[in-house]
N, C-alpha and C positions, 0 to 999 in steps of 0.2 A: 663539558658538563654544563649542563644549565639548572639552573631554578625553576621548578613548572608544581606552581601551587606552593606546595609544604618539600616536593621529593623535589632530588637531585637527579637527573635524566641525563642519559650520557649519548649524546650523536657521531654517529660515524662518516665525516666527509665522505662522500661522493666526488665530487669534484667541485671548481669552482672556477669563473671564468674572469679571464686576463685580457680584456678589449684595448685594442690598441688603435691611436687615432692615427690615420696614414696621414697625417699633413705634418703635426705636430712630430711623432712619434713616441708621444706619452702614451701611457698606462692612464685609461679614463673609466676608472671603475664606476663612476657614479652617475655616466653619460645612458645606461643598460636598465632593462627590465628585464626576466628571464621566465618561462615557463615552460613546463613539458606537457601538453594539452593529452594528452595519450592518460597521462597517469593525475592528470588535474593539480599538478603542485606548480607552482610560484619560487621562485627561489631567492631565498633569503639572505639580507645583508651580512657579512662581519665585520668586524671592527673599523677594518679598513675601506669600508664600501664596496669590496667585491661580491658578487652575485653568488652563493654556493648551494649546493643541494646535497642533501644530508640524506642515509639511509634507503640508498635508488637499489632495487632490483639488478643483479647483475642484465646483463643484454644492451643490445641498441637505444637508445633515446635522440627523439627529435627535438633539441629548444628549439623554440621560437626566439628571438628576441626582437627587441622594439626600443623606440629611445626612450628614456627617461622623460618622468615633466620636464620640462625647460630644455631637453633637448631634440623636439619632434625636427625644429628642422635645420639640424647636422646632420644627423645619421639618417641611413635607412634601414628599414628593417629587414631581416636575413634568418636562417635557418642552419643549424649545424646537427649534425648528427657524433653523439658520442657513444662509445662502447665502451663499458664497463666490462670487467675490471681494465682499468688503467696499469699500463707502463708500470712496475716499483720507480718509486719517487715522488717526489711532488703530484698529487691529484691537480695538475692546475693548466687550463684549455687557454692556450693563447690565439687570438684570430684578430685579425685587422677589420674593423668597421668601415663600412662606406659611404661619405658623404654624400649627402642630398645636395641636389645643383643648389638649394640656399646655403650652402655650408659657409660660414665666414674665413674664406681663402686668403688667406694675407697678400698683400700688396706684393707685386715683384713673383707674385707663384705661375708656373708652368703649366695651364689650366687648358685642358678639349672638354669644349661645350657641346649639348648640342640634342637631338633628339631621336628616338630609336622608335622605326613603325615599323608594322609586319607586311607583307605580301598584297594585302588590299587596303593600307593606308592607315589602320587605327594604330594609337600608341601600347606600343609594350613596355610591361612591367617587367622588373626582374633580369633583365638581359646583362650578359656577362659582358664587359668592354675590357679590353686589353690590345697594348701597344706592343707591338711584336714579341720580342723577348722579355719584355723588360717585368719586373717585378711588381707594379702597381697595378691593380685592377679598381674596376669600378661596376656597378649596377644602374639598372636605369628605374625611375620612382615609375609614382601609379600612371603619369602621363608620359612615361616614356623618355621624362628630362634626362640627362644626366651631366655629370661635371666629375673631369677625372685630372686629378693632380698629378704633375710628373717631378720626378728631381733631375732633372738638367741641369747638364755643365754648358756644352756647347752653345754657341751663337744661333746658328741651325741645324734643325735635326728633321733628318728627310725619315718620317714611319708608318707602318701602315696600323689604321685603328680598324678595328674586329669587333662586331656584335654577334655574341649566341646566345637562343632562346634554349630553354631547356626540351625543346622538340628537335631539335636538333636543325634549324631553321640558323641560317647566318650571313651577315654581309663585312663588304668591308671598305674604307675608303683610303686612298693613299693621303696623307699631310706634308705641308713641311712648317715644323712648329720651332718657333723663335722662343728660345729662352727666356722666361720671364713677362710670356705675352699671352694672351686670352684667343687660342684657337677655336672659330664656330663653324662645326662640321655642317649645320641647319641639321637635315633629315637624315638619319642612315637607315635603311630598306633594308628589311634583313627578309629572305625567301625558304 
C-alpha cells in the first residue's frame, strides 16, 4: 500500500530483480536501472534498493537494464526476458551481471582479456564469451572489449574461450591461463 495524494493505493508485485556481481558474488541492487520500453515503465526502487515492477500485464516482457550513475563502468548493459505469471513463490529474477573490461578486478583475480571482431574486422558488441564448461560468462562492450573473471584453483589451466554473436556467427581460441594472472587473448575473430 502506498500513499498517493489523500488515497491509499494498493500495488501488486510483478517481480523484482536480484543482480548479482560475478567477481564479488554479492547481491548489488543499487548497481541497476530497469525498463520495459514495450510497455514505457521504469521500474521502481524498494526499500531495499531492489529494482521491482508493480501491476505488469501477464505475458512476455523484455527489461533492458543499464548501470546505475556511478556505476556505467562495472557493468554492462544486458536484456532479459521474463514471463509472467511467475513460479508460486518469491516474484524475484536473479541473474549475474557482466563486467565491463573497466571493472575493478581485484588484485590476484583470474582475468581473459581481450577483444571480439567480426568476419571483416569491425568490433562486436554483445558477444557471448564462455570457457568451456565452466560457469562464468561474459559479454563484449560497444568496442568489442571484454574482460572475463574466472575462479581458479589450479596453477595452470589449459581452455578453450568461445565467442558467439547472436547471428549465430562464432570463434574460438585455445589458452593456457595461470591462476591469478591477467590472460590477453588480443583479437578473437568470430565468422
Amino acid at each position: 500500500m502506498k500513499l498517493v495524494g489523500e488515497e491509499l493505493v494498493s500495488f501488486s508485485l510483478s517481480f523484482a530483480l536480484w543482480p548479482i556481481d560475478p567477481v564479488t558474488g554479492r547481491v548489488v541492487p543499487h548497481a541497476l536501472d530497469a525498463r520495459i520500453a514495450a510497455l514505457q515503465r521504469s521500474a521502481t526502487r524498494n526499500g531495499s534498493g531492489h529494482c521491482c515492477f508493480v501491476d505488469l500485464p501477464l505475458g512476455a516482457h523484455r527489461v533492458t537494464i543499464t548501470p546505475a550513475r556511478g556505476f556505467e563502468g562495472a557493468f554492462l548493459p544486458q536484456e532479459l526476458t521474463v514471463v509472467l505469471p511467475m513460479p508460486l513463490g518469491t516474484p524475484v529474477v536473479e541473474f549475474t551481471l557482466f563486467p565491463s573490461p573497466s571493472y575493478a578486478f581485484p588484485p590476484g583475480a583470474t582475468l581473459v582479456l581481450g577483444q571480439v571482431r567480426d568476419a571483416v574486422g569491425a568490433p562486436l558488441e554483445g558477444a557471448l564469451l564462455e570457457v568451456d564448461a565452466r560457469p562464468e560468462r561474459g559479454r563484449s562492450s560497444r568496442n568489442g572489449a571484454f574482460a572475463l573473471a574466472l575462479d581458479t584453483t589450479s596453477d595452470l589451466l589449459a581452455a578453450t574461450l568461445r565467442a558467439s554473436a547472436s547471428s549465430g556467427a562464432s570463434g574460438a581460441v585455445v589458452l593456457d591461463l595461470l591462476h591469478g594472472q591477467r590472460t590477453n587473448v588480443g583479437v578473437l575473430s568470430i565468422s
